[in-house]
KEZABA-671502 format. One record per residue: x, y, z of N, C-alpha, C in turn. Coordinates in steps of 0.05 Angstrom, whole numbers, m for minus. Layout:
<nodes>
NODE      n_x      n_y      n_z     ca_x     ca_y     ca_z      c_x      c_y      c_z
NODE        X        Y        Z        X        Y        Z        X        Y        Z
...
</nodes>
This chain:
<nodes>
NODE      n_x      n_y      n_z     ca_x     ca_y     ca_z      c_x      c_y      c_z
NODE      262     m703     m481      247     m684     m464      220     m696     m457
NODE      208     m690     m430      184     m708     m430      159     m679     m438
NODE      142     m710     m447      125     m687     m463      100     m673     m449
NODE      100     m670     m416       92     m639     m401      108     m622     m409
NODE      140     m623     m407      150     m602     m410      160     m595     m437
NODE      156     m608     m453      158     m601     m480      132     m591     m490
NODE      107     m597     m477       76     m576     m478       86     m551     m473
NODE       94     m554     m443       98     m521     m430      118     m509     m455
NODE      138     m524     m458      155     m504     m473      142     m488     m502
NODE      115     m505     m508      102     m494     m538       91     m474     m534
NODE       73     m480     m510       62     m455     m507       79     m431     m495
NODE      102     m422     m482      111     m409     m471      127     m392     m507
NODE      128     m415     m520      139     m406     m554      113     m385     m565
NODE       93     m399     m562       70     m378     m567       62     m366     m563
NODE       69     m354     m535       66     m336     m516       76     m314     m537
NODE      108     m320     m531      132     m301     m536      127     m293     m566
NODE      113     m306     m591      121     m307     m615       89     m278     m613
NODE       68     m286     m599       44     m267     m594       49     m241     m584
NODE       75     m243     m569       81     m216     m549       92     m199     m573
NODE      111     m217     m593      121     m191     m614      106     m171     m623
NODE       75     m201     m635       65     m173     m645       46     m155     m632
NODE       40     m157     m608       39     m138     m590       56     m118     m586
NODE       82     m123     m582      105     m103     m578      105      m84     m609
NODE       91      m92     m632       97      m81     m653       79      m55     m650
NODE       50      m57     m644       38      m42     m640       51      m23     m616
NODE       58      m29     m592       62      m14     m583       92        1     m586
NODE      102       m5     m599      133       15     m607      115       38     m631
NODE       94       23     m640       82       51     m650       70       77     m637
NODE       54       61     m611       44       87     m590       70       99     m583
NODE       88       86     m578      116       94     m565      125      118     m586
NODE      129      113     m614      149      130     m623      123      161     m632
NODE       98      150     m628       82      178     m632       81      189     m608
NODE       88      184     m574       92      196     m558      130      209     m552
NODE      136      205     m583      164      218     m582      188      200     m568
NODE      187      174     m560      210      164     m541      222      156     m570
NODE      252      156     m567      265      155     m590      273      122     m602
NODE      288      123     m626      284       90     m636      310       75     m624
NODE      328       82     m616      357       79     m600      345       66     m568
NODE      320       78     m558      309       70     m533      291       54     m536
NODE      273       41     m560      261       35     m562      275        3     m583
NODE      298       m3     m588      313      m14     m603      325      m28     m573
NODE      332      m10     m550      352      m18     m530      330      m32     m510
NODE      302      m25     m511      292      m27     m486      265      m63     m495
NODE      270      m62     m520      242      m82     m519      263      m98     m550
NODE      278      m95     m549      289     m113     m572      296     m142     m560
NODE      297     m151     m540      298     m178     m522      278     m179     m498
NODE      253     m171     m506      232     m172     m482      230     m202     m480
NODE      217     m213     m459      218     m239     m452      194     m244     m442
NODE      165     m262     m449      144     m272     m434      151     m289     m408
NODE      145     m263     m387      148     m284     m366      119     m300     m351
NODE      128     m325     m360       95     m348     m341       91     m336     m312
NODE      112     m345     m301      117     m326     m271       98     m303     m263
NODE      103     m292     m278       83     m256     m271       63     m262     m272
NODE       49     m283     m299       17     m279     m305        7     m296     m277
NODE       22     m322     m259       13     m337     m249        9     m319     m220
NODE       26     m306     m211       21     m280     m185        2     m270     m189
NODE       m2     m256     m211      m30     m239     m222      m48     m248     m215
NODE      m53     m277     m222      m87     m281     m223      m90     m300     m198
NODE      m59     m296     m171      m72     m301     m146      m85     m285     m123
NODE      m99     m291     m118     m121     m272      m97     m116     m289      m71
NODE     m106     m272      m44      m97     m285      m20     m126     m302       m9
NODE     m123     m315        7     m147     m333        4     m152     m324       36
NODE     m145     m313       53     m148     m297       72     m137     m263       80
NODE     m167     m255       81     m151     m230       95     m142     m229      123
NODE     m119     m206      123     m106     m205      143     m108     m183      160
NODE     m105     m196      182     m111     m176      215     m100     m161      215
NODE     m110     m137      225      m88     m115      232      m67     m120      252
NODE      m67     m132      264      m51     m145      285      m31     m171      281
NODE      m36     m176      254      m23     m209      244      m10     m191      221
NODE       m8     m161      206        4     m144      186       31     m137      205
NODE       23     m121      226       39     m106      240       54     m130      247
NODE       49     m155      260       69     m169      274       85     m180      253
NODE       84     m180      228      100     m187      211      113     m161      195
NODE      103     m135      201      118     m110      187      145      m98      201
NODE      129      m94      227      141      m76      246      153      m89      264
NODE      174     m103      261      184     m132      277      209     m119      298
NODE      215     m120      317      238     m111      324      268     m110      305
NODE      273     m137      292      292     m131      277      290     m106      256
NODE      272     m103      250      269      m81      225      264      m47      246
NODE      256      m55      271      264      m25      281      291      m26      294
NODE      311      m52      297      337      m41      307      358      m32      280
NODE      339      m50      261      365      m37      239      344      m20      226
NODE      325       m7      224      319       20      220      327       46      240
NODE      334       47      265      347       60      276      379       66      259
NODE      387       48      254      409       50      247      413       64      217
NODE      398       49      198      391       69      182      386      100      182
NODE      370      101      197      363      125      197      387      143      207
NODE      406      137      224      429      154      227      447      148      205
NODE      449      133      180      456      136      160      441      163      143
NODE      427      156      146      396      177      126      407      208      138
NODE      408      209      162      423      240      172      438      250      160
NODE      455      231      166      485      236      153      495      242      122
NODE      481      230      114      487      224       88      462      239       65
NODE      438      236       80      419      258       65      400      272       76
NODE      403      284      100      400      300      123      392      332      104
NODE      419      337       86      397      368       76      377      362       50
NODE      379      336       36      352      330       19      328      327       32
NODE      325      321       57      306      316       79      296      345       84
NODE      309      368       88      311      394       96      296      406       71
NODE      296      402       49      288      409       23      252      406       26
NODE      247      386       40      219      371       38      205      369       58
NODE      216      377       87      203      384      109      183      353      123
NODE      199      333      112      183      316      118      205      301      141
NODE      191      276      165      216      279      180      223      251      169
NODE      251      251      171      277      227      173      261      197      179
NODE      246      204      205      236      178      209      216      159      196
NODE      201      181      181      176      179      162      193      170      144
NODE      202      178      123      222      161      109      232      148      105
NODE      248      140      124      261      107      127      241       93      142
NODE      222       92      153      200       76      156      186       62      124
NODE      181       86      111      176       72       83      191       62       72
NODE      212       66       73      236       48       56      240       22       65
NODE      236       25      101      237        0      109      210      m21       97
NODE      183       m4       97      165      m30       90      172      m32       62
NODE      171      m14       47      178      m27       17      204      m38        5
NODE      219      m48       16      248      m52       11      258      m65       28
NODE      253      m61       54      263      m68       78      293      m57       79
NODE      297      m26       71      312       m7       76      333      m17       49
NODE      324      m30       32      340      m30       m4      349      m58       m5
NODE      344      m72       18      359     m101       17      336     m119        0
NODE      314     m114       m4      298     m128      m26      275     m111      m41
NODE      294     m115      m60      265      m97      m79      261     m108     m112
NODE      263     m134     m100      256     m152     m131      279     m159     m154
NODE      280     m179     m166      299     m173     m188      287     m172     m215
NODE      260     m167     m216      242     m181     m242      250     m155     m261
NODE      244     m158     m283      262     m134     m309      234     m127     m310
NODE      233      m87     m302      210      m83     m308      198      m81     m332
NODE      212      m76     m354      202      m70     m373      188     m111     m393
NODE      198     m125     m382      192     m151     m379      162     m158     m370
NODE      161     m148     m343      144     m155     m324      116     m140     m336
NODE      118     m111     m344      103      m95     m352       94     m106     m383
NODE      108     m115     m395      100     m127     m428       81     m143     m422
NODE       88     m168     m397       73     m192     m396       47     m185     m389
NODE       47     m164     m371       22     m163     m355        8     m146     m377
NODE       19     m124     m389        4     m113     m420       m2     m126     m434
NODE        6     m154     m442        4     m163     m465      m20     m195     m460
NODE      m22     m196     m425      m32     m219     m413      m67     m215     m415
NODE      m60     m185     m412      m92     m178     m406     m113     m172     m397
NODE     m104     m187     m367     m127     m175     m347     m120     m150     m342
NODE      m98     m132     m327      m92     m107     m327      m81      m97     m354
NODE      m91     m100     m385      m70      m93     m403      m72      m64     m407
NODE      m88      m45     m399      m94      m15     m412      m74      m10     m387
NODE      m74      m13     m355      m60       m4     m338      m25      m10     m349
NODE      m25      m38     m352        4      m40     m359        9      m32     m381
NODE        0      m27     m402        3      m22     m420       24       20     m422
NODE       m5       28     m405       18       58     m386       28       64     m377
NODE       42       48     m356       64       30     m340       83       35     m361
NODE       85       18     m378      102       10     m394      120       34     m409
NODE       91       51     m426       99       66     m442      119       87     m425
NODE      109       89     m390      121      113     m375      153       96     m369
NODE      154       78     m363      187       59     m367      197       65     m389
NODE      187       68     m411      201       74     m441      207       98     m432
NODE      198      122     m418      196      149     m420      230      148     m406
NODE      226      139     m383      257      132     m359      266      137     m371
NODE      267      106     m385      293       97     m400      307      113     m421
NODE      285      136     m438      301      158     m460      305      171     m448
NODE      296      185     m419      308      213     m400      338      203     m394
NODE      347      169     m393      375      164     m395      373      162     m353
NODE      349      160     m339      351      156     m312      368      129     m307
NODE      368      117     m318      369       88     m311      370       73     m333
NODE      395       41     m340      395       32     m367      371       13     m357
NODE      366        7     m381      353      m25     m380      363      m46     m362
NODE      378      m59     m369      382      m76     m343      386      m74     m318
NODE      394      m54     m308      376      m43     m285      355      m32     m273
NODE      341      m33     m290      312      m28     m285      298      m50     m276
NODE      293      m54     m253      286      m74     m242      270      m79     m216
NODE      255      m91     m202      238      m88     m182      221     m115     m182
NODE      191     m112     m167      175     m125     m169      169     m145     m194
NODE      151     m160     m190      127     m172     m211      121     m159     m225
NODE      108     m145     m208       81     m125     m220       91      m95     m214
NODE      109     m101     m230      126      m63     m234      136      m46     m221
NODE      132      m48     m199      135      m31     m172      166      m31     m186
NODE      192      m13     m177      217      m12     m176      226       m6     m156
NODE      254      m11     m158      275        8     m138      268        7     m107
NODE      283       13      m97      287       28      m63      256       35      m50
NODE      245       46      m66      221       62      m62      196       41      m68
NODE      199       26      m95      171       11      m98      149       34     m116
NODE      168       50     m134      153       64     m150      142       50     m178
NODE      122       52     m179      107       43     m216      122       71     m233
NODE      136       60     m257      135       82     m275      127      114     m276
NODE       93      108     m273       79      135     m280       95      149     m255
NODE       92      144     m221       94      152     m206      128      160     m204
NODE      148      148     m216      172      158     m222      173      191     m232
NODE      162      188     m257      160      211     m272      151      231     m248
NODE      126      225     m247      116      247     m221      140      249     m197
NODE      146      237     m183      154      241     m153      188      235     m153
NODE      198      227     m168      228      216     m167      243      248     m170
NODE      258      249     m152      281      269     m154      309      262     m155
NODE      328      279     m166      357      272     m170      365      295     m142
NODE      365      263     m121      378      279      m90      406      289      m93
NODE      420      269     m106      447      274     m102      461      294     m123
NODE      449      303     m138      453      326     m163      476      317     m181
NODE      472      284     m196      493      276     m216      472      268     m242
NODE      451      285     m234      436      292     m262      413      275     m264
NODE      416      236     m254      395      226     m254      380      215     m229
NODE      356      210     m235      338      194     m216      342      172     m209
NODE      366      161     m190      365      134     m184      355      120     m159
NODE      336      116     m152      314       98     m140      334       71     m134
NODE      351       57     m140      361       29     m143      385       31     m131
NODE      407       51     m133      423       57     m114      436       75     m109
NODE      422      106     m110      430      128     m100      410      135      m74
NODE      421      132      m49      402      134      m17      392      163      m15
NODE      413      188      m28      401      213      m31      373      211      m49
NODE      373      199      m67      345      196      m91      328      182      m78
NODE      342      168      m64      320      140      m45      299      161      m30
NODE      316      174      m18      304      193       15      287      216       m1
NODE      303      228      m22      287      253      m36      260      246      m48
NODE      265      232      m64      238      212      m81      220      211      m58
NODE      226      194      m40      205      189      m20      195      208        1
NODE      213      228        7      210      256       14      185      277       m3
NODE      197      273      m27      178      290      m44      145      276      m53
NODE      147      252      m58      117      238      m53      104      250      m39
NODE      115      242      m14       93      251       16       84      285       21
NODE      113      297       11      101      327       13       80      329       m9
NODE       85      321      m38       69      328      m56       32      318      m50
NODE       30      297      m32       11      287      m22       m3      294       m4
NODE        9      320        7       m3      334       27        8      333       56
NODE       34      325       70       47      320       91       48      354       97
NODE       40      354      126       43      378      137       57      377      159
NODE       81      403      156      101      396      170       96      406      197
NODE      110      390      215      106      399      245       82      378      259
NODE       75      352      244       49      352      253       53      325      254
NODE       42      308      273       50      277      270       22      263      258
NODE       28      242      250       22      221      236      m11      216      252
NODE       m9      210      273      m28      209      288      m21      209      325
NODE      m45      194      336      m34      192      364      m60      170      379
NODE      m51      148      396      m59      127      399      m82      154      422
NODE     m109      136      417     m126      148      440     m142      131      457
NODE     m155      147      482     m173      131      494     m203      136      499
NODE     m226      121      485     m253      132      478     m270      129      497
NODE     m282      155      509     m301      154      528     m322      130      535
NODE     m333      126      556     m353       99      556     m383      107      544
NODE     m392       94      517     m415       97      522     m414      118      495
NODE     m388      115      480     m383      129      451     m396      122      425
NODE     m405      130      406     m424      125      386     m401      126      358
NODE     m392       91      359     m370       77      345     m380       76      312
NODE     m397       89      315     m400       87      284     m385      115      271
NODE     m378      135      290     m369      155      277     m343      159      275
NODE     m329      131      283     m298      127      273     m308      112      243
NODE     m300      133      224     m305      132      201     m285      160      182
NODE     m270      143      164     m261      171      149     m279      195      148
NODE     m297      200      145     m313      212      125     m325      231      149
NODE     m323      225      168     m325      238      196     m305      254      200
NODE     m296      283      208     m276      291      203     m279      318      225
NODE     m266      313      244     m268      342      260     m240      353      265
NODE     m238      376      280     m212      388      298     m211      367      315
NODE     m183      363      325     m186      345      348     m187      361      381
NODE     m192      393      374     m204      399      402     m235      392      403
NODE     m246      392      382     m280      378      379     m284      358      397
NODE     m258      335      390     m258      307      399     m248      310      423
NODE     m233      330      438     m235      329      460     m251      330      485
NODE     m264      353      478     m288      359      482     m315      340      481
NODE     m311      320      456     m331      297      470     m313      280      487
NODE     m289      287      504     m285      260      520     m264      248      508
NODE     m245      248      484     m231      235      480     m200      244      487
NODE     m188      231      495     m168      227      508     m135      215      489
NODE     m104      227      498      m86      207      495      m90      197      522
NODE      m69      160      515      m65      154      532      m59      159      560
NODE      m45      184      550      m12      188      583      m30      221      595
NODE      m58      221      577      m72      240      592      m56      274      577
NODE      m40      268      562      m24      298      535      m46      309      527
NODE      m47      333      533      m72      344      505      m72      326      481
NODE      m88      331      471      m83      322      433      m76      332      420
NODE      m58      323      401      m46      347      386      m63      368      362
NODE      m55      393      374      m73      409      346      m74      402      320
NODE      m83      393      313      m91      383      288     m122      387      284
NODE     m125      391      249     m154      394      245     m156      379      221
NODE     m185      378      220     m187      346      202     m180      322      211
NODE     m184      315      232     m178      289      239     m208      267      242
NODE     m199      241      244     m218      230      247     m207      207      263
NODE     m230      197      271     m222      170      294     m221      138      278
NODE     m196      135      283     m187      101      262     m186       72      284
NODE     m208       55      279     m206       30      295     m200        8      274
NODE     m177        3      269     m167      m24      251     m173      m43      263
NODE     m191      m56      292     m201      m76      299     m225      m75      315
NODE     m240      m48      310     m271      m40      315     m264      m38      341
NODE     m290      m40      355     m286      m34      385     m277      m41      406
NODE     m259      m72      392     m252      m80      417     m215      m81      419
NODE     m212      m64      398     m175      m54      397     m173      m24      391
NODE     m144      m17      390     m136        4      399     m151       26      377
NODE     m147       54      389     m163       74      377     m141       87      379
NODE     m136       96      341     m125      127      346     m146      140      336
NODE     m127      173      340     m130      204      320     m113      206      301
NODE     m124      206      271     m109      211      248     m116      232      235
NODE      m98      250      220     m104      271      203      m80      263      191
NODE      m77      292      174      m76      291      141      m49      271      136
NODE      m30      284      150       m8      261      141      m16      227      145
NODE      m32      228      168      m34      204      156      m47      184      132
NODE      m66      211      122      m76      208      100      m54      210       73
NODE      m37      223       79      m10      231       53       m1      203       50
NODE        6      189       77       19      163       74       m5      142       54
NODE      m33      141       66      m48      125       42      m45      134       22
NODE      m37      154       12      m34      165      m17       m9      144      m26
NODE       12      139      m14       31      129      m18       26       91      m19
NODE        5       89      m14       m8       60      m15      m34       60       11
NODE      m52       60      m14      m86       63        3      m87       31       10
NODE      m69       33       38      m87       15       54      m80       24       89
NODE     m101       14       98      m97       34      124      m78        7      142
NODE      m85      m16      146      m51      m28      147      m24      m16      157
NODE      m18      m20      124        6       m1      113       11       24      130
NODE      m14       37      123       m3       70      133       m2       64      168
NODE      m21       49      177      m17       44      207       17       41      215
NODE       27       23      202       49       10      208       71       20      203
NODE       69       49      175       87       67      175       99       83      197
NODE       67       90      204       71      113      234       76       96      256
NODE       63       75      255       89       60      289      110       58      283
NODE      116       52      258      151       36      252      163       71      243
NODE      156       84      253      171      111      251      169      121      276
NODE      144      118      291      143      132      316      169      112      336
NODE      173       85      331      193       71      347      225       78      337
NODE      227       85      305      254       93      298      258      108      315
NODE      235      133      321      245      166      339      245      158      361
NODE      248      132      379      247      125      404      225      117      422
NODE      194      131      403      173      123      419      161      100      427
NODE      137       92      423      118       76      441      109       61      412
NODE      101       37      414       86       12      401       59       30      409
NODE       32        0      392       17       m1      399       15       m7      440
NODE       m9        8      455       m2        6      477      m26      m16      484
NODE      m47      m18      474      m74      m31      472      m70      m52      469
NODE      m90      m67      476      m84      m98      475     m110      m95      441
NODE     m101     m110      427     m111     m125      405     m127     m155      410
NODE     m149     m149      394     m175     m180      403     m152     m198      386
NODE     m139     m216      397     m119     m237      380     m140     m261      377
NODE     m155     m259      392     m175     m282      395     m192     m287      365
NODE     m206     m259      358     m209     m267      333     m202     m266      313
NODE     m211     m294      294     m200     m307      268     m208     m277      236
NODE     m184     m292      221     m189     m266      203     m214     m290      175
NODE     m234     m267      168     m244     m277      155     m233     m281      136
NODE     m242     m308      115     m225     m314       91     m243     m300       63
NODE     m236     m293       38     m248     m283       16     m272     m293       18
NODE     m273     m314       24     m296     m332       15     m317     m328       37
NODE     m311     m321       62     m322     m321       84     m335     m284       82
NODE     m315     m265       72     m325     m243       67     m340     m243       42
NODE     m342     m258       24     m367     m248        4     m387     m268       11
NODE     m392     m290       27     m418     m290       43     m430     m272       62
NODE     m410     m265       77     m421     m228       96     m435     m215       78
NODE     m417     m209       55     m438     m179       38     m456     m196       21
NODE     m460     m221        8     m486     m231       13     m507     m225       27
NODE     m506     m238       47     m520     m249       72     m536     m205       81
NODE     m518     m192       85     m522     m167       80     m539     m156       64
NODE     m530     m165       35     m553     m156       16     m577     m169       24
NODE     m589     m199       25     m601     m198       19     m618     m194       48
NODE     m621     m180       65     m619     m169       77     m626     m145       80
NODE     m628     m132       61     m631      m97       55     m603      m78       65
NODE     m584      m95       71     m560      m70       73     m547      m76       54
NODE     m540      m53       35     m532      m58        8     m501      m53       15
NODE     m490      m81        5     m451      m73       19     m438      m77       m7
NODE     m448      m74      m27     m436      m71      m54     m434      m99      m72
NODE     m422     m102      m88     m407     m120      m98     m407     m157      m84
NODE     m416     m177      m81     m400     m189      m64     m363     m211      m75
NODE     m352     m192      m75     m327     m201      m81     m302     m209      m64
NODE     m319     m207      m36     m288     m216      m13     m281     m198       m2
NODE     m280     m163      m15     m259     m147      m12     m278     m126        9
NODE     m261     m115       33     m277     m109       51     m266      m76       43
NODE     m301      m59       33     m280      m35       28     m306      m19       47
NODE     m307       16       41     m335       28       46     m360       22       50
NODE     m372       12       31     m392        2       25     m401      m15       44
NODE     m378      m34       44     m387      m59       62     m391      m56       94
NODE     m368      m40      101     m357      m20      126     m391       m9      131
NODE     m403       m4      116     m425       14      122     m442       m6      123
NODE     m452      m18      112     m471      m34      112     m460      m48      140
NODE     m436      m66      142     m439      m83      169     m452      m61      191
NODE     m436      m37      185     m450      m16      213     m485      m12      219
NODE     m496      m14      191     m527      m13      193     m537      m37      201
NODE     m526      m55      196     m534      m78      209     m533      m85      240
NODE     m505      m80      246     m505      m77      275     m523      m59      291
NODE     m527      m32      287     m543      m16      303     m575      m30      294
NODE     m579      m56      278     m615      m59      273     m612      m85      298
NODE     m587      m93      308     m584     m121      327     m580     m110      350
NODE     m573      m75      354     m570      m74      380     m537      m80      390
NODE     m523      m78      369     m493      m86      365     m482      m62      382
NODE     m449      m60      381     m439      m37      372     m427      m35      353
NODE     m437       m8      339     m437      m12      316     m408        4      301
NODE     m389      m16      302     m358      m15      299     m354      m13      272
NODE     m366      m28      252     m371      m35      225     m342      m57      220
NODE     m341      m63      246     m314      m89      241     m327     m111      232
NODE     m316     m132      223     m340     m146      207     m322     m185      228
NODE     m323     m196      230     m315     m218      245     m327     m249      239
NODE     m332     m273      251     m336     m294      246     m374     m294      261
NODE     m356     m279      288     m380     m287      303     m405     m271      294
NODE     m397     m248      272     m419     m233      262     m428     m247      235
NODE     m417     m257      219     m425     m273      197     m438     m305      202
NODE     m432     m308      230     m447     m332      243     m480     m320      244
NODE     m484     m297      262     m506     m280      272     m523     m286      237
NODE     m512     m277      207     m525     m267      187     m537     m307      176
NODE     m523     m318      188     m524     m359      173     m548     m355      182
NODE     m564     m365      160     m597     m376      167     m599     m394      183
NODE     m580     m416      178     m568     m433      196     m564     m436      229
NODE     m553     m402      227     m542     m392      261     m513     m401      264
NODE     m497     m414      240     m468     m409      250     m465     m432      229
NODE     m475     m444      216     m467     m466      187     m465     m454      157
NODE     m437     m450      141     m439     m444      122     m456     m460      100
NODE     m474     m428       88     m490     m436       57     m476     m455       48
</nodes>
């Protein structure tokens, strides 16, 4: 054996011989939260250190990505001709679990399609594996560590054996892409043969994911959102969550659908620019907020509601998207919130990650340049902050 891989193999021995006694302690939390010794004998008696998981973990994408470079890789034509098709499976076949939850058909297999790509991939990694390593690895160990204990929980309700329990890396499972905890909470037995199967019952698939969204606040009768068009001469800083009117308010300042439709009654809405001022503008309210509940990123939830609004026959984005500009890289976004701070706009943290904080601060910055003030953050604006005038620190 050569001796790299007879290294790797020592340590991967020491890994595994360290995980026991980790696993020892925790079959103790386990059997004082009552999961029995038959499940606890069945479920971690061959756990396995996987290298694999810890090495995903501690990668961080080295560019963020465009709203327009997400969608063209989410919402692809193939995944809306065979999500049409799906979805007249989903009728058919779980049409009155759908009826139970008031949520629509299309919303549904939209999610299934991004997380699964409608059940054709949803990982093979053994969760209760995946969840040891990442408990036992460390950087997330208190999170996985509850992960874990809620998989032990499954596994004695008798939802699902062990070796089928399976999904992601990093825990996600099944059809759906549920963590443990969120099983317990949101998983329903659609098809009424007693258990929760997420992995291959399509009635549990549709119900589970049915019942999420209602429990998250989906209000029925009410769409997702609706692409708009913003008066000239609009004050872009108040497309911001936290801004929140009726959308007859927003009509009334001037805002517009496309095809000239009223807007739909909805209250609580707010105005969403995933590429600041110079791409498309919707109106979002609550459901589309239910869907970030289902994964807080506005992305995601963007791409739910097109790749659902196209299942029901409608319209893409209609706006042209700035393709022109480049997506900043981690490294390029925590010089922004630098360059920011020191600066006097406090954008938090500087760690890469473009959240509130930073959103706010680029916006205060722009209205002190005379910008508009989008709070989109770009190349040519982190050029503007280079002492330099456009040479990275």
């Amino acid at each position: 054996m050569p001796r790299a891989e007879a290294a790797t193999d020592a340590v991967d021995a020491a890994h595994q011989a360290a995980l026991e006694t980790w696993l020892a302690s925790l079959r103790t939390d386990a059997r004082a939260s009552g999961i029995s010794e038959a499940t606890l004998s069945a479920a971690l008696g061959d756990v396995r250190f996987l290298p694999r998981v810890v090495e995903l973990d501690k990668v961080q994408p080295e560019f963020t990505r465009t709203p327009w470079d997400y969608l063209d890789r989410t919402v692809t034509a193939q995944r809306i001709q065979l999500g049409q098709e799906k979805l007249r499976q989903v009728q058919a076949e779980a049409g009155q679990v759908l009826q139970r939850h008031d949520v629509p058909a299309e919303v549904v297999v939209a999610i299934w399609g991004m997380e699964s790509n409608y059940g054709s991939n949803y990982g093979d990694t053994p969760t209760i594996d995946a969840l040891a390593t990442l408990g036992f690895e460390g950087r997330r160990a208190n999170w996985a560590r509850r992960e874990l204990l809620a998989a032990l929980r499954i596994l004695d309700l008798g939802d699902i054996p062990r070796a089928q329990m399976i999904g992601s890396w990093a825990g996600a499972m099944g059809q759906t892409q549920f963590l443990p905890s969120s099983f317990l909470t949101y998983a329903v037995d659609g098809d009424g043969d007693g258990r929760r199967d997420i992995w291959g019952s399509l009635p549990d698939v549709v119900a589970s994911t049915a019942n999420y969204l209602a429990r998250a606040g989906w209000q029925a009768q009410q769409p997702w959102g609706v692409e708009v068009r913003l008066p000239v001469a609009w004050d872009y800083a108040r497309a911001d969550p936290s801004v929140t009117l009726p959308a007859a308010q927003w009509a009334a300042e001037g805002i517009t659908t496309l095809n000239g439709a009223p807007l739909p009654s909805l209250t609580d809405t707010s105005i969403l620019l995933p590429a600041g001022a110079r791409g498309p503008a919707f109106l979002v309210g609550a459901n589309f907020r239910a869907i970030l509940r289902y994964n807080n990123s506005t992305n995601y939830a963007l791409a739910v509601g097109l790749l659902a609004q196209q299942l029901a026959g409608g319209p893409g984005v209609q706006a042209s998207w700035p393709r022109e500009l480049a997506a900043l890289s981690r490294n390029d976004m925590a010089e922004l919130q630098r360059a920011l701070g020191e600066r006097g706009f406090e954008s938090g943290a500087a760690d890469g990650v473009f959240g509130p904080a930073t959103r706010g601060a680029v916006r205060a910055y722009q209205r002190s340049e005379g910008l508009v003030p989008d709070g989109f953050p770009d190349l040519e604006l982190l050029r503007r902050l280079r002492p330099s005038g456009g040479s990275p620190q």
